[in-house]
Wavefront OBJ file of the C-alpha trace (Angstrom):
o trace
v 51.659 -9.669 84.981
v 51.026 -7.778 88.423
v 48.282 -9.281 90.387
v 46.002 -6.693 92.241
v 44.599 -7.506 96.056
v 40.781 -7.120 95.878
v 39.205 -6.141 99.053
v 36.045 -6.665 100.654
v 34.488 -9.890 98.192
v 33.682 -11.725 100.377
v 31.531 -11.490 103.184
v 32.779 -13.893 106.196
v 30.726 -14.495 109.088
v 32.727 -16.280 112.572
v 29.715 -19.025 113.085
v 30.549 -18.375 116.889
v 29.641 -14.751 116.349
v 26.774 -16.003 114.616
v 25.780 -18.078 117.706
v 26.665 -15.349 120.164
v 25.783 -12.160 118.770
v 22.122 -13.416 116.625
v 18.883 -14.306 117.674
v 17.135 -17.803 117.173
v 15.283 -16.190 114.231
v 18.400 -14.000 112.763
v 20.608 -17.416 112.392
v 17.222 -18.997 110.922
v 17.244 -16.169 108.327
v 21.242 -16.489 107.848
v 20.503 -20.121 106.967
v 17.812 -19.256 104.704
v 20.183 -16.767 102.742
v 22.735 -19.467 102.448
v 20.483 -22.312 101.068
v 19.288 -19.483 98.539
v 22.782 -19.492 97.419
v 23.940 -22.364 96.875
v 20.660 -23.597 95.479
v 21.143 -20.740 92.807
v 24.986 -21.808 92.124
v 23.557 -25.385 91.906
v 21.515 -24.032 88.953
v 24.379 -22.607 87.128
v 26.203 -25.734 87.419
v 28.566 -24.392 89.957
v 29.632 -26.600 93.380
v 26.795 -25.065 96.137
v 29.522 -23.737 97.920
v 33.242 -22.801 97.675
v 35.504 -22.931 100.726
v 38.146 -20.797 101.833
v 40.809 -20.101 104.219
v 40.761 -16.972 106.146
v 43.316 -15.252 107.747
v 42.806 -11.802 109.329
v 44.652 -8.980 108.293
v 45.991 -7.889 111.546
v 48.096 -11.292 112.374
v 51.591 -10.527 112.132
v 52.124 -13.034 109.105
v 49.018 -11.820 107.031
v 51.728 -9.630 105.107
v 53.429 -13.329 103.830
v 50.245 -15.093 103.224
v 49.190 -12.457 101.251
v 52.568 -12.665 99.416
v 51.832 -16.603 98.633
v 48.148 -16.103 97.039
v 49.563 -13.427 94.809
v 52.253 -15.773 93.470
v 49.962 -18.743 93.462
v 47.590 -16.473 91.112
v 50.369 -15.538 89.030
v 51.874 -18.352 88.726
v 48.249 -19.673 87.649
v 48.192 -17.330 84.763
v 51.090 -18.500 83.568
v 50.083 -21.737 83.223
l 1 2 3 4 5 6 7 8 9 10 11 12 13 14 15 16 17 18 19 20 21 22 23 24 25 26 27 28 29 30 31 32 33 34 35 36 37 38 39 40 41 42 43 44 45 46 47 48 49 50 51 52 53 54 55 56 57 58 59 60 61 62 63 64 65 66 67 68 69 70 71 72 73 74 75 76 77 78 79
Protein backbone atom coordinates (compact mmCIF):
# COMPACT_ATOMS: atom_id res chain seq x y z
CA UNK A 1 0.00 0.00 0.00
CA UNK A 2 1.63 3.44 -1.15
CA UNK A 3 1.77 5.93 1.57
CA UNK A 4 1.02 9.61 0.44
CA UNK A 5 3.17 12.76 2.06
CA UNK A 6 0.55 15.21 3.46
CA UNK A 7 1.64 18.72 3.53
CA UNK A 8 0.99 21.60 5.55
CA UNK A 9 -0.93 19.71 8.95
CA UNK A 10 0.66 21.00 11.10
CA UNK A 11 1.32 24.34 12.06
CA UNK A 12 4.95 24.67 13.83
CA UNK A 13 5.96 27.70 15.49
CA UNK A 14 10.24 28.10 16.39
CA UNK A 15 9.47 29.32 20.24
CA UNK A 16 12.62 31.60 19.54
CA UNK A 17 10.69 33.18 16.71
CA UNK A 18 7.96 33.36 19.01
CA UNK A 19 10.17 35.28 21.52
CA UNK A 20 11.80 37.42 18.86
CA UNK A 21 9.38 38.24 16.34
CA UNK A 22 5.85 38.64 18.99
CA UNK A 23 4.84 41.06 21.33
CA UNK A 24 4.31 40.51 25.20
CA UNK A 25 0.57 40.31 24.42
CA UNK A 26 0.85 38.17 20.95
CA UNK A 27 2.86 35.23 22.94
CA UNK A 28 0.09 35.78 25.80
CA UNK A 29 -2.56 35.09 23.10
CA UNK A 30 -0.33 32.11 21.52
CA UNK A 31 -0.47 30.61 25.02
CA UNK A 32 -4.05 31.12 25.34
CA UNK A 33 -4.67 29.24 21.91
CA UNK A 34 -2.58 26.40 23.11
CA UNK A 35 -4.24 25.82 26.57
CA UNK A 36 -7.60 25.94 24.44
CA UNK A 37 -6.24 22.97 22.78
CA UNK A 38 -5.15 20.78 24.75
CA UNK A 39 -7.90 21.45 27.25
CA UNK A 40 -10.32 20.42 24.32
CA UNK A 41 -8.14 17.12 23.46
CA UNK A 42 -8.24 16.52 27.27
CA UNK A 43 -12.05 16.34 26.81
CA UNK A 44 -11.98 13.83 24.11
CA UNK A 45 -9.80 11.69 26.07
CA UNK A 46 -6.82 12.41 23.97
CA UNK A 47 -3.05 13.21 25.67
CA UNK A 48 -3.20 17.45 25.79
CA UNK A 49 -0.54 17.42 23.48
CA UNK A 50 1.35 15.26 20.93
CA UNK A 51 5.04 15.83 20.22
CA UNK A 52 6.93 15.71 17.19
CA UNK A 53 10.16 15.90 15.52
CA UNK A 54 10.71 18.41 12.89
CA UNK A 55 13.02 18.53 10.31
CA UNK A 56 12.95 21.22 7.59
CA UNK A 57 12.59 20.42 4.17
CA UNK A 58 15.52 22.18 2.81
CA UNK A 59 18.35 20.12 4.92
CA UNK A 60 20.15 18.03 2.62
CA UNK A 61 18.92 14.70 4.40
CA UNK A 62 15.14 15.73 4.60
CA UNK A 63 14.83 13.55 1.29
CA UNK A 64 15.94 10.21 3.71
CA UNK A 65 13.98 11.15 6.69
CA UNK A 66 11.16 11.48 4.70
CA UNK A 67 11.98 8.03 3.21
CA UNK A 68 11.99 6.47 6.99
CA UNK A 69 8.39 7.92 8.13
CA UNK A 70 6.92 6.53 4.95
CA UNK A 71 8.24 3.04 5.71
CA UNK A 72 7.59 3.36 9.39
CA UNK A 73 3.78 4.14 8.31
CA UNK A 74 3.74 1.33 6.07
CA UNK A 75 5.20 -0.90 7.85
CA UNK A 76 2.50 0.17 10.61
CA UNK A 77 -0.28 -0.85 8.36
CA UNK A 78 0.96 -3.94 7.99
CA UNK A 79 0.94 -4.76 11.30
Amino acid sequence: MKIEVKRNIYYVIKNKDAMEYLDENEQKFLVQIQNKICEARMLNDKKAFNEYWVCNVDEPYSDKVIEIILKGESDKQEE
